[in-house]
N, CA, C and O atoms as a printed pandas DataFrame, in Angstrom:
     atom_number atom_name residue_name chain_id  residue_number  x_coord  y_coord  z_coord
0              1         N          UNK        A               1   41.857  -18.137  -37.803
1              2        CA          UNK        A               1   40.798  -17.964  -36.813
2              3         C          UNK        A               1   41.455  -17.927  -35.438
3              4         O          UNK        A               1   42.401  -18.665  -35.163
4              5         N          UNK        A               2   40.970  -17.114  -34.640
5              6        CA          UNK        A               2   41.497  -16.850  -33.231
6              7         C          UNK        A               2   41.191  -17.775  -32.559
7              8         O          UNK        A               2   40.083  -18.263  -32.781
8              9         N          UNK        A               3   41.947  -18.308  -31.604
9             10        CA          UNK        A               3   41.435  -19.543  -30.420
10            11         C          UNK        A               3   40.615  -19.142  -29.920
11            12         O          UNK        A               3   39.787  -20.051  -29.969
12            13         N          UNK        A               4   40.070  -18.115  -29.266
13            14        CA          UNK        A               4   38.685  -17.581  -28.334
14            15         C          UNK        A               4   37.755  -17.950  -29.844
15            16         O          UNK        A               4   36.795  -18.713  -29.736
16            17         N          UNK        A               5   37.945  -17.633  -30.586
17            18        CA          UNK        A               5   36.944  -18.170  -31.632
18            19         C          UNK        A               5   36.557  -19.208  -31.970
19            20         O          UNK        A               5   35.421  -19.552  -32.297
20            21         N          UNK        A               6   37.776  -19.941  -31.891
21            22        CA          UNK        A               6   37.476  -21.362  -32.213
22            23         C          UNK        A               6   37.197  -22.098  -30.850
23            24         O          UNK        A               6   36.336  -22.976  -30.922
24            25         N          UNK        A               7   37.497  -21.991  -30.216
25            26        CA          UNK        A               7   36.489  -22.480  -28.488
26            27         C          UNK        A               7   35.035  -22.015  -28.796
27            28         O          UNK        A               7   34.175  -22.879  -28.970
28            29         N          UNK        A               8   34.817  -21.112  -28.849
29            30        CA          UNK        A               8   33.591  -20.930  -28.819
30            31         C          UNK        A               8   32.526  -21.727  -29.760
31            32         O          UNK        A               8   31.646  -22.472  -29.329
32            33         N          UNK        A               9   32.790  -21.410  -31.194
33            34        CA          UNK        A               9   31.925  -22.152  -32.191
34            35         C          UNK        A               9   32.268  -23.523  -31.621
35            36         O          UNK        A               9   31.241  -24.186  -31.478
36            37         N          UNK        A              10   33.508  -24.245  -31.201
37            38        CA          UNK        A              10   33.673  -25.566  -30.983
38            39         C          UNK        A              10   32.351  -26.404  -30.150
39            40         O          UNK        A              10   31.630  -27.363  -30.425
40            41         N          UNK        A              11   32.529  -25.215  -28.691
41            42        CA          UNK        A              11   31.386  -24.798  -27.528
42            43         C          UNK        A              11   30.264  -24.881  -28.227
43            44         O          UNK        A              11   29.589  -25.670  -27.564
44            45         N          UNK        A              12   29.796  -24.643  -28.919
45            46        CA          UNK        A              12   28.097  -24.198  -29.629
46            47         C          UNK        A              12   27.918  -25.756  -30.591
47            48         O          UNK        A              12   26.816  -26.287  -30.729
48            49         N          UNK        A              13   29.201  -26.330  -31.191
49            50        CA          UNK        A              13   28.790  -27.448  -31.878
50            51         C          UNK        A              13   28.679  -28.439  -31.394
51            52         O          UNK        A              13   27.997  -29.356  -31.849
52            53         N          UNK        A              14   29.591  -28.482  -29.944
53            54        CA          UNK        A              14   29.393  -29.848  -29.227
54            55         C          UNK        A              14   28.257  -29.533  -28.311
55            56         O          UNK        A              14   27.996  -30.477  -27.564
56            57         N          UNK        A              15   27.431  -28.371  -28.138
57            58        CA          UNK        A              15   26.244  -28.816  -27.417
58            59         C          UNK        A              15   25.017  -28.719  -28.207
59            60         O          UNK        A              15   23.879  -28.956  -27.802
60            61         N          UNK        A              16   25.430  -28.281  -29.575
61            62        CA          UNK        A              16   23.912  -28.768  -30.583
62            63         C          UNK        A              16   23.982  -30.127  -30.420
63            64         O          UNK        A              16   22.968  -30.666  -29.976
64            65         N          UNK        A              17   25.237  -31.032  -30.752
65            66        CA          UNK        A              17   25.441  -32.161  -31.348
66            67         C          UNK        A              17   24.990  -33.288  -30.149
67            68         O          UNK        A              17   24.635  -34.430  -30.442
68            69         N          UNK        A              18   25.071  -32.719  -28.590
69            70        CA          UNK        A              18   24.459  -33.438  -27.733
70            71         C          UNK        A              18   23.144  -33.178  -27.492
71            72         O          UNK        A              18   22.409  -34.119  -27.190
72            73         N          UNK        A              19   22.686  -31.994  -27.577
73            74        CA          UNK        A              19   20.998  -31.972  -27.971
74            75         C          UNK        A              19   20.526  -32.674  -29.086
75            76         O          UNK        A              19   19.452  -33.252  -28.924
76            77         N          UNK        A              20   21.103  -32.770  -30.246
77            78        CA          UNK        A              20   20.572  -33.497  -31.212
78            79         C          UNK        A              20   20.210  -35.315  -30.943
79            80         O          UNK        A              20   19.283  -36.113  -31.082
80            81         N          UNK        A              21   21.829  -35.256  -30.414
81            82        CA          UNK        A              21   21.794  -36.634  -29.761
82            83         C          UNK        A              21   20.946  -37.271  -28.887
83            84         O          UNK        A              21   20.844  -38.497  -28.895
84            85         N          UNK        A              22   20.201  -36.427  -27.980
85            86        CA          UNK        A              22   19.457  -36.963  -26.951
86            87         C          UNK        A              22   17.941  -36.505  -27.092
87            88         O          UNK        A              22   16.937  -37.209  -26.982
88            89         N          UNK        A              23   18.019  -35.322  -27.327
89            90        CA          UNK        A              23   16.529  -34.724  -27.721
90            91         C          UNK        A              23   15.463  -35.703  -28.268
91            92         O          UNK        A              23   14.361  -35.832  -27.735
92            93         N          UNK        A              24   15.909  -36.465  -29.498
93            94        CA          UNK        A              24   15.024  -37.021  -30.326
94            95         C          UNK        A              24   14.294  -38.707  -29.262
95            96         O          UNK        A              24   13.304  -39.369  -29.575
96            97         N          UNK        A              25   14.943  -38.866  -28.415
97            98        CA          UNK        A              25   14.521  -39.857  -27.298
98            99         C          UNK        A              25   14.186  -39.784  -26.135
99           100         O          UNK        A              25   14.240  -40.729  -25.348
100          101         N          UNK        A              26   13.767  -38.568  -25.850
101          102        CA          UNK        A              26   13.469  -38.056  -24.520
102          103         C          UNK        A              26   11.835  -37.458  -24.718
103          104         O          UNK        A              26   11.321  -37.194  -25.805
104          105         N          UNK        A              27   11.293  -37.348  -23.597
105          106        CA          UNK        A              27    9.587  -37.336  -23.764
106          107         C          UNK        A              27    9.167  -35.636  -24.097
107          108         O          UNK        A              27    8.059  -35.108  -24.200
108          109         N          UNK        A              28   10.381  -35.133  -24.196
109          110        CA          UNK        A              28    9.948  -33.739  -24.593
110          111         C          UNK        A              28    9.450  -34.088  -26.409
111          112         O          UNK        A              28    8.474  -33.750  -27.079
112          113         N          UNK        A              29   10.547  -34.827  -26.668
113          114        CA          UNK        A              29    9.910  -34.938  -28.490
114          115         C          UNK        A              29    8.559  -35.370  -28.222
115          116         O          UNK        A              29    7.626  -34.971  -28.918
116          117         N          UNK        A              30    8.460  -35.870  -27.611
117          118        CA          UNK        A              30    6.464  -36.560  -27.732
118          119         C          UNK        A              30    5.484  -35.830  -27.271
119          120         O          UNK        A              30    4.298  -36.100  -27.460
120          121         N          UNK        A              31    5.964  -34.707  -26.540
121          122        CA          UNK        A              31    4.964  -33.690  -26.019
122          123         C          UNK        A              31    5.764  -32.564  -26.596
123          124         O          UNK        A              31    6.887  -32.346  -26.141
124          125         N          UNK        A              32    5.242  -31.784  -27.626
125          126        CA          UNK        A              32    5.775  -30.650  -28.164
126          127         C          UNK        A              32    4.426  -29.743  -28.718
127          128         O          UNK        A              32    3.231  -30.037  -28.711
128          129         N          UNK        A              33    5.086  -28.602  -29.165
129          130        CA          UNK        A              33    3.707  -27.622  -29.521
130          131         C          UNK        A              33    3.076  -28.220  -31.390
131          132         O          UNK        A              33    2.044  -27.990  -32.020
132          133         N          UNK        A              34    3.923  -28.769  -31.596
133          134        CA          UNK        A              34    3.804  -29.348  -33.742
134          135         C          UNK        A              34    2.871  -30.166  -33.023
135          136         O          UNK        A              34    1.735  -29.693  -33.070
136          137         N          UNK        A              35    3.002  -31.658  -32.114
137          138        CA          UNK        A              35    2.443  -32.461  -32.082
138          139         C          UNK        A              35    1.110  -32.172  -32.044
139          140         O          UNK        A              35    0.268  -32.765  -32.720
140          141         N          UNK        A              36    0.828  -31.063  -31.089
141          142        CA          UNK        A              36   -0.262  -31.095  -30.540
142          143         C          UNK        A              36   -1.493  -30.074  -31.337
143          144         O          UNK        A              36   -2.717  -30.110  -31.211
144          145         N          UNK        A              37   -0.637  -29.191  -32.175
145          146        CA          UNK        A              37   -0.598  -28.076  -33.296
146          147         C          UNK        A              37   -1.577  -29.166  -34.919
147          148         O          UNK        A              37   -2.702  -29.100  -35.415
148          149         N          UNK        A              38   -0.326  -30.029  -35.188
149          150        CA          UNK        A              38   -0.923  -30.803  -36.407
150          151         C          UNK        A              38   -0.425  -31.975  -35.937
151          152         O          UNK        A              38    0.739  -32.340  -35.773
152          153         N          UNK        A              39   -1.956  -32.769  -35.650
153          154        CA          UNK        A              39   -1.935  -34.148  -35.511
154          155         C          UNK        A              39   -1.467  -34.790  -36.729
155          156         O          UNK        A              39   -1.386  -36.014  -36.621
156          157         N          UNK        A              40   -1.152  -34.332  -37.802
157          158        CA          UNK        A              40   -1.349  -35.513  -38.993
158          159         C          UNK        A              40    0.524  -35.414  -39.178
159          160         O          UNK        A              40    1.069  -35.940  -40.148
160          161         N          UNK        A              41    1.241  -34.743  -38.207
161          162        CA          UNK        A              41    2.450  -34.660  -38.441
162          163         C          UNK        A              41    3.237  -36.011  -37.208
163          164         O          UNK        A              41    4.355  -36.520  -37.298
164          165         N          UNK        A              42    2.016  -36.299  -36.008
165          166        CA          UNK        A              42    2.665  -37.314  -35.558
166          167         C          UNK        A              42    3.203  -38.319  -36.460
167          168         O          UNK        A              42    4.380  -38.048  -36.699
168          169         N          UNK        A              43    2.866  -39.228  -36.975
169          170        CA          UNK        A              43    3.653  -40.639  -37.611
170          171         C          UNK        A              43    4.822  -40.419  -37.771
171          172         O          UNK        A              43    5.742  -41.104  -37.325
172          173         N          UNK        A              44    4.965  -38.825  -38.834
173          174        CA          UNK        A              44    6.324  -38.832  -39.305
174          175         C          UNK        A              44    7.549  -38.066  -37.764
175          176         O          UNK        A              44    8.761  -38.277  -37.718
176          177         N          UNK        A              45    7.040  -37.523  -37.093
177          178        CA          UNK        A              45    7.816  -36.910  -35.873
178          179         C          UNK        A              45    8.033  -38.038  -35.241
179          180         O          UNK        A              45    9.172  -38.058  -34.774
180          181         N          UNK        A              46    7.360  -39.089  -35.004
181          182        CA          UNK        A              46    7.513  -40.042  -33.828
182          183         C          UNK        A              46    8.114  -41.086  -34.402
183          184         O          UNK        A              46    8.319  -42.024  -33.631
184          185         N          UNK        A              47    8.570  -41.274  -35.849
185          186        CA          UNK        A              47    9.107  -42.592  -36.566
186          187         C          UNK        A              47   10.179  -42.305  -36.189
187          188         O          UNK        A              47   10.652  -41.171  -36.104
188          189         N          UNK        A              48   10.965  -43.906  -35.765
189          190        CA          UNK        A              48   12.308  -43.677  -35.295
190          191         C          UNK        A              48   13.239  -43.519  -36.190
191          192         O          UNK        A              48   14.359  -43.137  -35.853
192          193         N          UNK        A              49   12.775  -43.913  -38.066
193          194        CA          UNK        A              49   13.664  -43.146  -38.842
194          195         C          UNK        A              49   14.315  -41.659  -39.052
195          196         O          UNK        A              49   15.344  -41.207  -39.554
196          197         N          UNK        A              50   13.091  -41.120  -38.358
197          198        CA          UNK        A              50   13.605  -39.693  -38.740
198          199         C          UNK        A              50   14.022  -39.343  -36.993
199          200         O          UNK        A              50   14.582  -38.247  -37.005
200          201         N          UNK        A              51   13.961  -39.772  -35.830
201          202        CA          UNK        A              51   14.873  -39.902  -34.557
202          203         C          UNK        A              51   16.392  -40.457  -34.832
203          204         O          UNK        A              51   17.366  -40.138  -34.150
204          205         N          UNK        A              52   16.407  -41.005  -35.525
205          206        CA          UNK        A              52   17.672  -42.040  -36.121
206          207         C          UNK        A              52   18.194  -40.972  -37.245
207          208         O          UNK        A              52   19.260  -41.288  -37.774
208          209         N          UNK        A              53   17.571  -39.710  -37.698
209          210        CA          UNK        A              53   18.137  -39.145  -38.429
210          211         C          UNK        A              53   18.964  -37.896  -37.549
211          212         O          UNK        A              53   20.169  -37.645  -37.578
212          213         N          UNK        A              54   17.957  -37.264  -36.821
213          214        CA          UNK        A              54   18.440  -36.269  -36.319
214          215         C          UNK        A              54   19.426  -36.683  -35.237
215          216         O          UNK        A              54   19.990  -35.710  -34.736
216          217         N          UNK        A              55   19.758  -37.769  -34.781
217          218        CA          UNK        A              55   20.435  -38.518  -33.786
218          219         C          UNK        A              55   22.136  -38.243  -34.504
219          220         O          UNK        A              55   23.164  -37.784  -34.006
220          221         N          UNK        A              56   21.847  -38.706  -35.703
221          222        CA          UNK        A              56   23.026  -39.116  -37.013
222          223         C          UNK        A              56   23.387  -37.373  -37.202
223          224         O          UNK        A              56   24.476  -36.924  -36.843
224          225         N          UNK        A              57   22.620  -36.757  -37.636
225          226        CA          UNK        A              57   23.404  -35.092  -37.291
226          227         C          UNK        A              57   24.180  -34.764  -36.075
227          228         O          UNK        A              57   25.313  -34.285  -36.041
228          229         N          UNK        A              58   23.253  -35.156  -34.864
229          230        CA          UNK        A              58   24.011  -34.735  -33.803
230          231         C          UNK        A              58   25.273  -35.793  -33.740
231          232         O          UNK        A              58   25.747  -35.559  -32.629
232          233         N          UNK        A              59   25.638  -36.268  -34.015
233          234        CA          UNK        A              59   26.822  -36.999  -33.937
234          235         C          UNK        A              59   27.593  -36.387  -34.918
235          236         O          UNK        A              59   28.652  -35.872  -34.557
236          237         N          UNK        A              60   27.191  -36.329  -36.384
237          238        CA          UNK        A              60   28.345  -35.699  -37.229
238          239         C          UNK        A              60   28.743  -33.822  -36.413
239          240         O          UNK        A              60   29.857  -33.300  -36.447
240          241         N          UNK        A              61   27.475  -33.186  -35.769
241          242        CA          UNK        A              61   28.215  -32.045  -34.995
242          243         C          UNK        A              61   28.674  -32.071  -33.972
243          244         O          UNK        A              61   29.093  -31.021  -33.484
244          245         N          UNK        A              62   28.773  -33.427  -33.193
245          246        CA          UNK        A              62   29.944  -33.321  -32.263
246          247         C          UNK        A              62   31.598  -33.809  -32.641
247          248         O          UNK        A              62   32.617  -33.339  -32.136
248          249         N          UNK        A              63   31.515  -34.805  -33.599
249          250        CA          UNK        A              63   32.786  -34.757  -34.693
250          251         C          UNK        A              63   33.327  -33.405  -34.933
251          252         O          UNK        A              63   34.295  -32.828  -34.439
252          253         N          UNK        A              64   32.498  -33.063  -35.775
253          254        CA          UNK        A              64   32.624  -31.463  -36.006
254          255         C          UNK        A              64   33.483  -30.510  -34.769
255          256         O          UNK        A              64   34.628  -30.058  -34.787
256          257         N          UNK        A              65   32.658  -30.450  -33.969
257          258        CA          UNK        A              65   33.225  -29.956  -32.248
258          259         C          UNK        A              65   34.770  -30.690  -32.046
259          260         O          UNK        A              65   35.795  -30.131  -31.658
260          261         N          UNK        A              66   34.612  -31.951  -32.391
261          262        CA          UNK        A              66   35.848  -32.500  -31.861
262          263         C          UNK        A              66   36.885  -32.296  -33.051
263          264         O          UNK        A              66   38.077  -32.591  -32.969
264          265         N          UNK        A              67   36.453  -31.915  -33.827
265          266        CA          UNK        A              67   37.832  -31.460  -35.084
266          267         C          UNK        A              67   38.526  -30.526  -34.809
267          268         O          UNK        A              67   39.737  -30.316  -34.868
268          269         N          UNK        A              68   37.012  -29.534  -34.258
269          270        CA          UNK        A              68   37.379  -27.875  -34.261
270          271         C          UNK        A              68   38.166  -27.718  -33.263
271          272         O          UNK        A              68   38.974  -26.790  -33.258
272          273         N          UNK        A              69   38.061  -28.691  -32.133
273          274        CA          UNK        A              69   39.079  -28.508  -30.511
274          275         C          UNK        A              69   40.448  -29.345  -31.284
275          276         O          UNK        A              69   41.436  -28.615  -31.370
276          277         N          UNK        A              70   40.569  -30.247  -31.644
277          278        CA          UNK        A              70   41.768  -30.728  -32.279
278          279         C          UNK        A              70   42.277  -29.719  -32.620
279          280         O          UNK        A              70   43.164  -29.262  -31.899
280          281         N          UNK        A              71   41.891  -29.007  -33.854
281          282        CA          UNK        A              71   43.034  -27.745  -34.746
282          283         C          UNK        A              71   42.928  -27.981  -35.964
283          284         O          UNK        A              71   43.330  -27.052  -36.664
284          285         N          UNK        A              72   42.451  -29.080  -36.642
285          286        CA          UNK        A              72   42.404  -29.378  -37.717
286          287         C          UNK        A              72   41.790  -27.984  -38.770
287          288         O          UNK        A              72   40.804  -27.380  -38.347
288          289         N          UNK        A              73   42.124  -27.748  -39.484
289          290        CA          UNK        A              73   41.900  -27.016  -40.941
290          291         C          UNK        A              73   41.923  -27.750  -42.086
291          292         O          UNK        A              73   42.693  -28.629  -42.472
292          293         N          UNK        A              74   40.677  -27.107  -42.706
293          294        CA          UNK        A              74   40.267  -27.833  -44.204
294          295         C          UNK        A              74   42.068  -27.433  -45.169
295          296         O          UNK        A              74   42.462  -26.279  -45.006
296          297         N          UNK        A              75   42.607  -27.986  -45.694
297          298        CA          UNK        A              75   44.001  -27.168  -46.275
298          299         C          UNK        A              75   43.649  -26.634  -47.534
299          300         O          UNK        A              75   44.563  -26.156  -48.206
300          301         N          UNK        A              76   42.161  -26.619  -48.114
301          302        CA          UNK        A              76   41.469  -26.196  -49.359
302          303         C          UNK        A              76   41.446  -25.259  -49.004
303          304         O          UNK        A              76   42.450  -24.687  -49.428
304          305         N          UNK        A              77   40.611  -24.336  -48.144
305          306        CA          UNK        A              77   40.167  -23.025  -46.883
306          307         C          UNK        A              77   41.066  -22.354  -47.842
307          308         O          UNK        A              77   42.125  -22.654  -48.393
308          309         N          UNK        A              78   39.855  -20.810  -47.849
309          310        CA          UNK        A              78   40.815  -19.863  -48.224
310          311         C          UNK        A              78   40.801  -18.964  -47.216
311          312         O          UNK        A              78   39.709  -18.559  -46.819
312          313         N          UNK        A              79   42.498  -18.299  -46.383
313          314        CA          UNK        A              79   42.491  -17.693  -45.076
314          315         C          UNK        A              79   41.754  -16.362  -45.471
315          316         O          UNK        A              79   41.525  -15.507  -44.616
């Protein structure tokens, strides 16, 4: 994989992985178009289990980000 390539996807995973991270605690999650769309979906949108989930993604894709800027390669990978 080319370095302009791998910057880039790196670029795109470390800023899902900080949207993921912060999104789920900020007052945009509580005012959204689902909420207001299907009430019967609040409980489960607003439980902090499933904030605590999507929180836990965005962290494994900024790992991710931080592998991909390291250099690391799977050594399974077929080139």
């Amino acid at each position: 994989m080319s370095r302009v390539v791998r910057i880039l996807i790196g670029l795109i995973c470390l800023e899902a992985g900080v949207l993921l991270v912060f999104l789920p605690w900020s007052p945009y999650w509580e005012n959204n178009f689902f909420l207001q769309r299907f009430p019967e979906l609040v409980p489960f949108l607003l439980s902090p289990f499933l904030r605590g989930a999507v929180t836990g993604l965005g962290l494994l894709d900024v790992f991710l980000a931080g592998s991909i800027f390291i250099g690391r390669q799977n050594p399974n990978a077929v080139a």
